[in-house]
C-alpha positions as CSV (number, residue, x, y, z in Angstrom):
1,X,0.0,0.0,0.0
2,X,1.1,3.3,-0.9
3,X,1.1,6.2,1.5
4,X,0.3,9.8,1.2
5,X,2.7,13.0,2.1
6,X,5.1,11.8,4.8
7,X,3.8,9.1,6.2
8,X,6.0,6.5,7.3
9,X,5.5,2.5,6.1
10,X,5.5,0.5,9.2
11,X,4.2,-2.3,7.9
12,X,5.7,-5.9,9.6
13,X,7.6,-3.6,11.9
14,X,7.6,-4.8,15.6
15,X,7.3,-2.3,18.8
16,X,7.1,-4.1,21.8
17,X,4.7,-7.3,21.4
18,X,2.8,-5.3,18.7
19,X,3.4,-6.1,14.7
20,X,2.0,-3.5,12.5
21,X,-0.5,-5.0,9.9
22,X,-1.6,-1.9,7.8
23,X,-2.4,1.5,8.1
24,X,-5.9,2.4,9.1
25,X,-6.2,5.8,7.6
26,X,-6.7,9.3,9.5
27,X,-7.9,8.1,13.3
28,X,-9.1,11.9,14.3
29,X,-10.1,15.2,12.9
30,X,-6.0,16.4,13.4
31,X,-5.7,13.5,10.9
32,X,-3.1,11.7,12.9
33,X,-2.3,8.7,11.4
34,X,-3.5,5.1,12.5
35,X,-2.2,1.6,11.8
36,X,-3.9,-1.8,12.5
37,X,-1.5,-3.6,14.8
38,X,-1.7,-7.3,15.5
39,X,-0.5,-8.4,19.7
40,X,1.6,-11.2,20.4
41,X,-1.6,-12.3,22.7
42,X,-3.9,-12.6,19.1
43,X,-5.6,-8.9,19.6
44,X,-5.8,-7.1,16.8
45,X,-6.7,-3.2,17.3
46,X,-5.9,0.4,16.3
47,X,-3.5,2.6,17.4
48,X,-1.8,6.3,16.7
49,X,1.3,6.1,14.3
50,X,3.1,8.5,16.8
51,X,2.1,6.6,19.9
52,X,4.1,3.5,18.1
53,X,7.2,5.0,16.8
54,X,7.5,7.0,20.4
55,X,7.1,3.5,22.3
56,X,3.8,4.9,24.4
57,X,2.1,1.5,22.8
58,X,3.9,-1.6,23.0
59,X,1.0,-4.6,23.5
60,X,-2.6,-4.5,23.7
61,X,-2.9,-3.7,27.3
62,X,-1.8,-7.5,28.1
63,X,1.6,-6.5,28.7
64,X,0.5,-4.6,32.0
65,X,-2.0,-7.3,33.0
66,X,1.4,-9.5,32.8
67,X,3.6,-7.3,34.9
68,X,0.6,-6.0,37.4
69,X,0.5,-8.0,40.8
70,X,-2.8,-10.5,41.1
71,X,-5.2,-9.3,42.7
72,X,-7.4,-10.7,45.6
């Protein structure tokens, strides 16, 4: 897929436990950039294009259920 102005390809790029599948077009009225990501865990979902070169977004929110003590 092609991509318009400078938008970056991130397609099969990892960051974290997320793989990026394809882009998703604009995801708000700024027209920030989404992609279609694919977790480790099987979750696939949409996330900001700056959120995933930056490294705010590295799983589907499994990663913190992982790390986060059980609870009682």
């Amino acid at each position: 897929m092609r991509l318009r102005g400078n938008a970056i390809d991130l397609t099969g790029r990892r960051f974290g436990r997320l793989t990026a599948i394809q882009p998703s077009g604009p995801m708000y009225a700024n027209g920030v950039m989404g992609w279609e990501v694919l977790c480790d865990c099987g979750t696939t979902w949409w996330v900001a294009m700056q959120s995933l070169v930056a490294g705010l977004t590295r799983s589907c929110g499994c990663l913190y259920k992982d790390r986060s003590p059980r609870r009682r």
